[in-house]
C-alpha positions in Angstrom: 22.6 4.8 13.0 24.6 2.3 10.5 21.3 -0.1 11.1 18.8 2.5 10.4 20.7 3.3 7.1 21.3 -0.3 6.2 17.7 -1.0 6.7 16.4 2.5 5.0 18.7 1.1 1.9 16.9 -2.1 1.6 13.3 -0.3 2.2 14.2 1.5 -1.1 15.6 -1.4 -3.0 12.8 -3.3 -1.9 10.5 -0.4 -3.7 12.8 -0.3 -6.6 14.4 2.9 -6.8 17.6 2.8 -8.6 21.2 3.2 -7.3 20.9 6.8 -8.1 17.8 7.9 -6.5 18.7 5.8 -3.5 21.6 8.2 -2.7 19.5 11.0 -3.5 16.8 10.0 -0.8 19.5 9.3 1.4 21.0 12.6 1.1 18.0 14.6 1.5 17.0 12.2 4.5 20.1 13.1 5.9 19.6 16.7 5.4 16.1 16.4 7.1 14.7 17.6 3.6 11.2 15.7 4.0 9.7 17.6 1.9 12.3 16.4 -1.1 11.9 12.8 0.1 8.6 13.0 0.1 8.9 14.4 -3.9 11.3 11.0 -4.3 8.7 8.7 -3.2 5.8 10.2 -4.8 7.9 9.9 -8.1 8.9 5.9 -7.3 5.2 5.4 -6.5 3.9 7.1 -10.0 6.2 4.6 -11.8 5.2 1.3 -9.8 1.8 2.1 -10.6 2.5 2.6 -14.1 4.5 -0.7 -14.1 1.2 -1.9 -12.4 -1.1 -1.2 -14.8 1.5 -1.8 -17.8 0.9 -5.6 -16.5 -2.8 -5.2 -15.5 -3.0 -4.5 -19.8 -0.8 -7.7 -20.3 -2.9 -10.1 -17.9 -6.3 -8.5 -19.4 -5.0 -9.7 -23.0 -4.3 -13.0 -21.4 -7.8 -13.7 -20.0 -9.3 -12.3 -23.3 -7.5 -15.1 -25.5 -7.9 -17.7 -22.6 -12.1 -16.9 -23.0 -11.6 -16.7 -27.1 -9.9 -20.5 -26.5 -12.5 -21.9 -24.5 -15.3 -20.8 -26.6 -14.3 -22.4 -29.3 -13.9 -25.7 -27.4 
């Protein structure tokens, strides 16, 4: 059981949820509330893809002045 906790903890570090919302997964996990963990990971996985496209913007700018560079080489 300590394993299976250990290695849940690192699953939802790994996916960044904060200190906070860890214990709160944990708790409802221990509670068997899957519909409230399922409501935790849905949220996580809203801001990683924010964060996603956040950067996608970023790396688009990027390659725009990379090809404004070049063509005036």
């Amino acid at each position: 059981m300590k394993q299976e906790k250990e290695y849940l903890c690192s699953c939802l570090s790994d996916c960044g949820f904060s200190d906070e919302d860890r214990e709160k997964y944990l708790l409802c996990s221990q509670e068997d509330k899957k519909a409230s963990c399922l409501c935790l990971l849905s949220i996580q996985r809203k801001k990683l893809i924010d964060e996603l496209h956040c950067i996608q913007r970023r790396i688009d700018i990027v390659d725009y002045m990379i090809r404004s560079v070049e063509s005036e080489c």
